[in-house]
C-alpha positions in Angstrom: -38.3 42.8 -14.5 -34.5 42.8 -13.9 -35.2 44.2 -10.4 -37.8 41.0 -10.0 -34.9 38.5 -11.0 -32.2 40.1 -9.1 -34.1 40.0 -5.9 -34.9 36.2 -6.2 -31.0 35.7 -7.2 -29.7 37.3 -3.7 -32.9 35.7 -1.8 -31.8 32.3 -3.1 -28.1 32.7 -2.2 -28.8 34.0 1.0 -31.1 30.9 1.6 -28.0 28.9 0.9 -29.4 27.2 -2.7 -27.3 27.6 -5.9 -29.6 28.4 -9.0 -28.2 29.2 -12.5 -30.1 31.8 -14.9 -28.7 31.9 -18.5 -29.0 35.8 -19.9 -27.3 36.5 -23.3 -26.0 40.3 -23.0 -28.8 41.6 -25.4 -31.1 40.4 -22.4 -29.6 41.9 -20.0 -28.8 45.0 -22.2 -32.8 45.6 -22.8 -33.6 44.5 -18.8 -31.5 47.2 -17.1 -32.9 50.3 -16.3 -30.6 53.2 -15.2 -29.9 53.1 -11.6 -29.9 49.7 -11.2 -27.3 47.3 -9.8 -26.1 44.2 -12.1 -26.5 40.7 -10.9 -23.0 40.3 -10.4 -23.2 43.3 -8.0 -26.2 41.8 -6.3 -24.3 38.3 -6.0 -21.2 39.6 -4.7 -23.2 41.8 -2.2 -24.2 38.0 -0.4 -20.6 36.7 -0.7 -21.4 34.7 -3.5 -17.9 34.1 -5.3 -16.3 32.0 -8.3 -14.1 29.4 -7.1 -10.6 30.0 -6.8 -7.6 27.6 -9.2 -4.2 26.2 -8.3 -2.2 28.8 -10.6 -0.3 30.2 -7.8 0.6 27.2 -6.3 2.0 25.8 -9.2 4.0 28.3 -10.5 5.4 28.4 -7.3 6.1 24.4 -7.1 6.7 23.6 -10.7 10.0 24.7 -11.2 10.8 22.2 -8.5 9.8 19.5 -10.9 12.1 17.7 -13.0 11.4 15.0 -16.3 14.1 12.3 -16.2 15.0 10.4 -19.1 17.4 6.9 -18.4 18.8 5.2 -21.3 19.4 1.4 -19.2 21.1 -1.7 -20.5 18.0 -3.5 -20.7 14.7 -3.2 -21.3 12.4 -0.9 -18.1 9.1 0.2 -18.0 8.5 3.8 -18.2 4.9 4.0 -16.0 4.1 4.4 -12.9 3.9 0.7 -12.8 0.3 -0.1 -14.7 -1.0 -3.6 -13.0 -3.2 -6.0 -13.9 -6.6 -5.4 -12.1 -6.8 -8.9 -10.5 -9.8 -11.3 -11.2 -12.5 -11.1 -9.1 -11.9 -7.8 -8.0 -14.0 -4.9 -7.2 -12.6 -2.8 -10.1 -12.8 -6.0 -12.4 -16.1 -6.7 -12.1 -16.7 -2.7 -12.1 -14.7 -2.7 -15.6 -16.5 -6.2 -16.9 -20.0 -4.9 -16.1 -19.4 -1.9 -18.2 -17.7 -3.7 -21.2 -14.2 -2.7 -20.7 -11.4 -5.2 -22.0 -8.8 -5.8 -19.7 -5.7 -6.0 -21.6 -2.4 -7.0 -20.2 0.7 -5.0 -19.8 2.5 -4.4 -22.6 6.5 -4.2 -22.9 7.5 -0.7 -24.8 10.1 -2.2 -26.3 12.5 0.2 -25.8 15.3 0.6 -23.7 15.0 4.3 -22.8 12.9 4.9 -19.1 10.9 8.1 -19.0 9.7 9.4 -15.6 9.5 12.3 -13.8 11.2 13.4 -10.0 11.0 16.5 -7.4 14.2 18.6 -6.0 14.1 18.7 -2.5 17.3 20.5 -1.7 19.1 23.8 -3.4 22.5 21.7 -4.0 20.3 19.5 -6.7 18.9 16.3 -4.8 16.4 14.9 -6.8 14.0 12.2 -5.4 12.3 9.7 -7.9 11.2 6.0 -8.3 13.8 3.0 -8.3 12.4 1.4 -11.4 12.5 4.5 -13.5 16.2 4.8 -12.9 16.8 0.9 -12.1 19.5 -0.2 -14.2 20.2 3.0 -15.7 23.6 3.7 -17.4 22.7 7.7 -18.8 20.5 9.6 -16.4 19.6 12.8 -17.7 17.2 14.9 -16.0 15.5 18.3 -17.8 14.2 21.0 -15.8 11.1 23.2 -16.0 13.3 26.0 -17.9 14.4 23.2 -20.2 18.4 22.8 -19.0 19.3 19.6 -19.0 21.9 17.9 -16.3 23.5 14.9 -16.4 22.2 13.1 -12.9 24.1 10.4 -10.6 22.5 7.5 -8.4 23.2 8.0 -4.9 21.2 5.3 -4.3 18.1 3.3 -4.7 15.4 1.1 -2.3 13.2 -1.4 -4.2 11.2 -2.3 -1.5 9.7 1.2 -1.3 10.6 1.9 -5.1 12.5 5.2 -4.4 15.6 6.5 -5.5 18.0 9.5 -4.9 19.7 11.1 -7.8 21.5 14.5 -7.5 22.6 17.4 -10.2 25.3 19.4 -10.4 24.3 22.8 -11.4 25.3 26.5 -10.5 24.0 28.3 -7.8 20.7 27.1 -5.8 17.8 25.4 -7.4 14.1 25.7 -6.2 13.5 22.8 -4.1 9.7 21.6 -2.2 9.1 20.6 1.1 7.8 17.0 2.2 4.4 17.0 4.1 4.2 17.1 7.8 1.0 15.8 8.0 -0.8 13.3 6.2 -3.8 14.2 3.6 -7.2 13.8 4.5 -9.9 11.7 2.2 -11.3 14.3 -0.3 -8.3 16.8 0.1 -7.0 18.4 -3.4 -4.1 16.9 -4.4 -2.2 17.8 -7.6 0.5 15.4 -9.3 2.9 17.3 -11.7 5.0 15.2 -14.0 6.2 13.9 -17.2 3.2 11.9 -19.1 4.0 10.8 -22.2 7.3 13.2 -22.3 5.0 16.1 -21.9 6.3 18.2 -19.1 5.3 19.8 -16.2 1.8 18.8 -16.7 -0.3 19.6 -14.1 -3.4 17.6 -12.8 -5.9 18.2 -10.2 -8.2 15.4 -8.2 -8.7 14.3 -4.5 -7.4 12.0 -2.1 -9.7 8.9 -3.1 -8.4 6.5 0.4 -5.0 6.2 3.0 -3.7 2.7 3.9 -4.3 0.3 1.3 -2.7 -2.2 0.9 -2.1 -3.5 -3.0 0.0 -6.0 -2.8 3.0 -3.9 -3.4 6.0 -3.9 -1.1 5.2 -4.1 2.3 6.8 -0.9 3.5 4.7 1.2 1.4 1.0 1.8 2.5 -0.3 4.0 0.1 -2.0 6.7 -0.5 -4.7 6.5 -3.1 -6.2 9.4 -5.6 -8.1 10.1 -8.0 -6.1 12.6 -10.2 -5.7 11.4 -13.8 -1.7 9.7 -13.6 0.1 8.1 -16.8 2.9 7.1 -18.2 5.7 9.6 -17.6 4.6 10.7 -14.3 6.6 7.9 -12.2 9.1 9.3 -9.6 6.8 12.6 -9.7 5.3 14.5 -6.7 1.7 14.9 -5.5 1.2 18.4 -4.1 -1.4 19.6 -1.1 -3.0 23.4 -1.9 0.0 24.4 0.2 3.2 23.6 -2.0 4.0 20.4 0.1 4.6 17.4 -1.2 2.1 14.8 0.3 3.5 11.5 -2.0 4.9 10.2 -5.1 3.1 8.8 -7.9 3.9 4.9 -8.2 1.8 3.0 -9.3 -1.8 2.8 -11.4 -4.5 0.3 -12.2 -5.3 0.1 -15.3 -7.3 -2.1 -18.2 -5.6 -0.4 -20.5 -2.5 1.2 -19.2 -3.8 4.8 -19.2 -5.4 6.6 -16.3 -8.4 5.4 -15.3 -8.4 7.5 -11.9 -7.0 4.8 -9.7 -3.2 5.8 -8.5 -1.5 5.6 -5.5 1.6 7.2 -4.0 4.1 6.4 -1.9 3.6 8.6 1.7 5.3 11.5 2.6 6.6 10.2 6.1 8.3 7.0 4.3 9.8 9.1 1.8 11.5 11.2 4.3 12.6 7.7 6.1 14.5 6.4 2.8 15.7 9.6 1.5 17.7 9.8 4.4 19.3 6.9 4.8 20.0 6.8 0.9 21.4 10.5 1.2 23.7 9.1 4.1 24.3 5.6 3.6 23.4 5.1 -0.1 21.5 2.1 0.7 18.7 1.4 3.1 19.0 -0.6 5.9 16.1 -2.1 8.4 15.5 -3.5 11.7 14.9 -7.6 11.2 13.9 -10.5 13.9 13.0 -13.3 12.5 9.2 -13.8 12.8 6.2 -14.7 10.2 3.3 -12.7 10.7 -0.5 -13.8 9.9 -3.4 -11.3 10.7 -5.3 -11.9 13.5 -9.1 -12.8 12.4 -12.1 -13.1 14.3 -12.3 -17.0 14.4 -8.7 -16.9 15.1 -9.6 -14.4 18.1 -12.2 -16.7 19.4 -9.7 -19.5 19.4 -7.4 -17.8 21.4 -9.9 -16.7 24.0 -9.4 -13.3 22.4 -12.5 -10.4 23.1 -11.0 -8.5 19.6 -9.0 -9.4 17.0 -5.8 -7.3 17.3 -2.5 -7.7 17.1 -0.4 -10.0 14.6 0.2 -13.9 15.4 3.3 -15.2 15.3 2.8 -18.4 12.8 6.8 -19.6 12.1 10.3 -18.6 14.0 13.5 -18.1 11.6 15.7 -20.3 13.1 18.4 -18.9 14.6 17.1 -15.3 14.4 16.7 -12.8 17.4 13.0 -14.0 18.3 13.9 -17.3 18.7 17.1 -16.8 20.2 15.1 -14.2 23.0 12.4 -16.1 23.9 9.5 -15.1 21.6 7.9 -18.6 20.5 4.9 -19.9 17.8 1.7 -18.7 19.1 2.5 -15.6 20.6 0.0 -12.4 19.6 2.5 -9.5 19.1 0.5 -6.4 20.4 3.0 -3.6 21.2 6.4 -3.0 19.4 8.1 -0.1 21.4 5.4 1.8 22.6 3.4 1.8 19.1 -0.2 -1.0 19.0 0.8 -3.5 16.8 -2.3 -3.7 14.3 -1.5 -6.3 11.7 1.7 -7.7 10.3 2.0 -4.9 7.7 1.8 -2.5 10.5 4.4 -4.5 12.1 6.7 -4.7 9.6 6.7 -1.1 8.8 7.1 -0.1 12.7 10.1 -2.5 11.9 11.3 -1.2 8.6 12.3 2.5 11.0 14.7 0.5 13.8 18.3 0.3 13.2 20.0 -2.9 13.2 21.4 -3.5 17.0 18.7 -1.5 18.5 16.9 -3.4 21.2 13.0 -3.1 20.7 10.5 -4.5 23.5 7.9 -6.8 22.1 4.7 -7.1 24.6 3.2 -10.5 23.2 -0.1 -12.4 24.6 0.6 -15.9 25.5 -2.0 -18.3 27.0 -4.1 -15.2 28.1 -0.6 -13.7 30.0 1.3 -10.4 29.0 4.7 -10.8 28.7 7.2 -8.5 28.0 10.5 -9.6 26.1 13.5 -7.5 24.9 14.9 -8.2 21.4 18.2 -7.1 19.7 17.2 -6.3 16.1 19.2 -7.9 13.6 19.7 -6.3 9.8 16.9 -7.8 7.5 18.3 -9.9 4.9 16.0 -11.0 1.9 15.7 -15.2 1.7 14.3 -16.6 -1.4 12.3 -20.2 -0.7 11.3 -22.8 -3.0 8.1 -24.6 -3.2 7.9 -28.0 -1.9 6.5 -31.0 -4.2 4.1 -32.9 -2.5 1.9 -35.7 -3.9 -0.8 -37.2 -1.9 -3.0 -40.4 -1.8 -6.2 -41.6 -0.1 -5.9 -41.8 4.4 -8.0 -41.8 6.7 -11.3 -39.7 7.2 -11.1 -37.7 10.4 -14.0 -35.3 12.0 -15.0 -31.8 10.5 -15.4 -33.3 7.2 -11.6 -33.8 6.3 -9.9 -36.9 5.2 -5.9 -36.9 6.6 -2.9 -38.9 6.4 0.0 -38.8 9.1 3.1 -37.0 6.8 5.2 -39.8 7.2 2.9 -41.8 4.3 3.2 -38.8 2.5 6.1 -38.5 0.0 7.8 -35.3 0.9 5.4 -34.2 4.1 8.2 -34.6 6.0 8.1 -36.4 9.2 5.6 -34.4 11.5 2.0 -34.0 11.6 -1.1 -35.4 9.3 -1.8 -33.8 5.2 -5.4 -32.9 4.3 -5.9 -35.0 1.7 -9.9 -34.1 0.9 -11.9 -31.3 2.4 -15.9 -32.2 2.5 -17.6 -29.1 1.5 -20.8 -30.1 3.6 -17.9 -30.3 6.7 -17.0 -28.1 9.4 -13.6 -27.6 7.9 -15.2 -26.3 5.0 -15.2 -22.8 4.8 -12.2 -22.5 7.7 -9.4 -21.6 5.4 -8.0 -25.1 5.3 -6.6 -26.4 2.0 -6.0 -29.3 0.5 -1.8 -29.8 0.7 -1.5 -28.6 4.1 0.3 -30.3 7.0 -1.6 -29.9 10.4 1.1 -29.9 13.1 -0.6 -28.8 16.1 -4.1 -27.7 17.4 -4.4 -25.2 20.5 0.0 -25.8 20.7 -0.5 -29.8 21.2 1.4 -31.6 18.9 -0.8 -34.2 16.3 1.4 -37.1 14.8 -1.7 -39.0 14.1 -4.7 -39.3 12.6 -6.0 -40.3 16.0 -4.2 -37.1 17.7 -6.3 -34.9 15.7 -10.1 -36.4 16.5 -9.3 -36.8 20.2 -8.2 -33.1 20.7 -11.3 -31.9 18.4 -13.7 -34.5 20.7 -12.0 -33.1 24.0 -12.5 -29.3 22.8 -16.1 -30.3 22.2 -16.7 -31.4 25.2 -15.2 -28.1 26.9 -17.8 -26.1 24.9 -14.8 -24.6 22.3 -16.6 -23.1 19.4 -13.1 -23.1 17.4 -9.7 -24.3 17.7 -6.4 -22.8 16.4 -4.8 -25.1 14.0 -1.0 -24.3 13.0 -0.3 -25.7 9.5 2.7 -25.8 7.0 1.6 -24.6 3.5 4.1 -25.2 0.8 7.3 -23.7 3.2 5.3 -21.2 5.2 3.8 -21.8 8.6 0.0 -20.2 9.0 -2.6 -20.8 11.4 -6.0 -21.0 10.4 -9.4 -21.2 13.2 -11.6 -23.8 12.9 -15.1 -24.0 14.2 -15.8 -27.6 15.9 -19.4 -26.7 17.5 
């Protein structure tokens, strides 16, 4: 009998199916005559083996990892940073169709941070998040062997929410290794950290997505897993099954502020950018030229005589800045930066992020269907803090494409140029183009409207030409966008 089951065992595993038999030892006690193999034997004769577990990596990687406790003059959150999962998302209505509560975040109360952080060098350089150690006045950090050092800023980046602290301690310290490479989707990943104050815990899960974009800071383009993170385990690392750090835990979503297996960590490659500059300089510095981005759609492609959407569109000019000292003007497609494809103003802005101040960068930018090529001297990105305009509107005129407009001039605090969208007619063409009520049209297809007028003849003359859109450049509150509209 046992010599029946055993054959179909190997015969199944050699035909490449997995089948399970439960034998308690009695059973297979009275089924084995003498002279027979076992059914482990059999198994292992095919090359059927158990699966193998992480131990070995992370005894060699965990002594690396660090828990850091901050006492700060005010109150910090200890996470990485639980959000709100937005309305109308995917994962809200995933949460709301299953009954979940979302509940917002909730303030500890207390004015100690926990976290959690990685040594990447034997003289005690510890890399972590900025908001577990922002404001800190006491940083202590506590190793895997439980010493405890007192730890020093050397500096901190909020727009990438890293930080560099360093230890003084005797002799060299085991340090890890940043990535090379990126992580594939579905590679093993394991964050070690600090949840909850519990060190050194170790979990395992994949790497769920690369690139997204969350609405963080826009350096940062994350990598996303599915490994349960919580509290505690901000500033920690996420290991590949070779010892290499492949990110740092930063952020989760969360209904509740516990994992839910959404997290995402800050890349390798950007940490490597930062760290150094905050090991030399303290701070960060980045390449800046003055330019407003907006993502190149397919309706705005077709408006521009476009055959993809690529790029990023240049919707508003810092005055005074390098591009509009240099000769890059409103209405230019950026494509190239350098010799890297531009591919939307994140990607921009993060090919940006990497130039040094006073370096000269070579934008190739479409304009009127022509490639141009213009040389720029980077300037050093400062941060500028706008206000929202107060506009109030009243009744004008009603123009084509379902939209009733005003010139700006009737329009207390408009300004002086261009005509306010007062009403949008949702049976119109302008309908469903990304228009909104408040905005100030200033130009279509780089003519200038003033009027009321302006704007129907340029929209009858396109019609008349066959356009099945027409890019319209609009201020909204004190940002310039462009939005396509379809006029067939």
């Amino acid at each position: 009998m046992l010599a029946d089951l055993s054959s179909r065992v190997v015969a199944t595993a050699r035909a490449g199916k997995v089948v399970v038999f439960t034998l308690s030892v009695a059973m297979i006690g009275a089924l084995l005559l003498p002279g027979e193999r076992s059914l482990a034997a059999e198994v292992d004769a095919v090359g059927v083996s158990a699966p193998t577990g992480f131990a070995e990596i992370v005894e060699r990687v965990r002594p690396a990892v660090v828990g850091i406790r901050v006492k700060s003059d005010r109150r910090t959150s200890d996470i990485p940073r639980a959000r709100s999962i937005p309305q109308g998302s995917l994962l809200e209505r995933f949460f709301r169709q299953f009954g979940i509560q979302m509940t917002p975040d909730q303030d500890p109360g207390s004015d100690i941070s926990v976290g959690a952080g990685f040594i990447i060098s034997g003289d005690g350089y510890i890399v972590t998040n900025e908001h577990v150690v922002a404001s800190g006045i006491d940083i202590e950090v506590t190793m895997d062997d439980g010493k405890i050092y007192s730890g020093k800023l050397i500096g901190a980046d909020p727009q990438t929410d890293l930080a560099l602290i360093k230890i003084s301690a005797a002799g060299d310290l085991s340090y890890v290794r940043l990535a090379a490479t990126e992580p594939r989707i579905g590679e093993w990943v394991l964050p070690i950290g600090n949840p909850f104050g519990f060190g050194g815990t170790v979990t395992a899960g994949i790497v769920s997505a690369r690139g997204r974009d969350i609405g963080e800071e826009p350096y940062s383009d994350f990598i996303q897993i599915d490994a349960p993170v919580n509290k505690g385990n901000s500033g920690g690392p996420t290991f590949n099954v070779r010892g290499e750090v492949v990110g740092v835990n930063t952020v989760i979503y969360s209904p509740s502020g516990g994992s839910v297996g959404v997290a995402f960590d800050i890349p390798a490659e950007t940490v490597k950018l930062v760290v150094q500059q905050l090991r030399e300089k303290g701070r960060v510095t980045r390449g800046w030229v003055g330019v407003y981005l907006q993502q190149i759609t397919p309706r705005i492609a077709d408006a521009l005589d476009m055959k993809k959407a690529q790029g990023a569109l240049v919707a508003q000019l810092d005055a005074g800045g390098p591009a509009a000292a240099q000769g890059v003007e409103v209405g230019d497609v950026i494509v190239f930066l350098n010799e890297h494809e531009v591919t939307s103003p994140r990607d921009f802005a993060r090919t940006m992020a990497v130039i040094a101040p006073g370096s000269t960068v070579n934008l190739r930018v479409l304009r009127n269907g022509q490639t141009l090529s213009l040389m720029i001297t980077a300037g050093e990105l400062s941060q500028v803090t706008k206000g929202p305009s107060d506009k109030q509107t009243k009744l004008g005129e009603e123009a084509v494409l379902g939209l009733t407009l005003s010139p700006a001039t009737l329009v207390p605090g408009a300004g002086e140029s261009g005509v306010v969208v007062l009403e949008i007619n949702p049976e119109g063409g302008a309908a469903d183009s990304g228009l909104q009520v408040g905005d100030i049209v200033l130009s279509i297809g780089g003519r200038p409207v003033t009027a009321v007028a302006d704007f129907n003849r340029i929209v009858g003359e396109a019609r008349t030409q066959a356009k099945r859109s027409l890019l319209i450049r609009v201020r909204r509150a004190d940002s310039m966008n462009f939005v396509a509209v379809p006029i067939s």
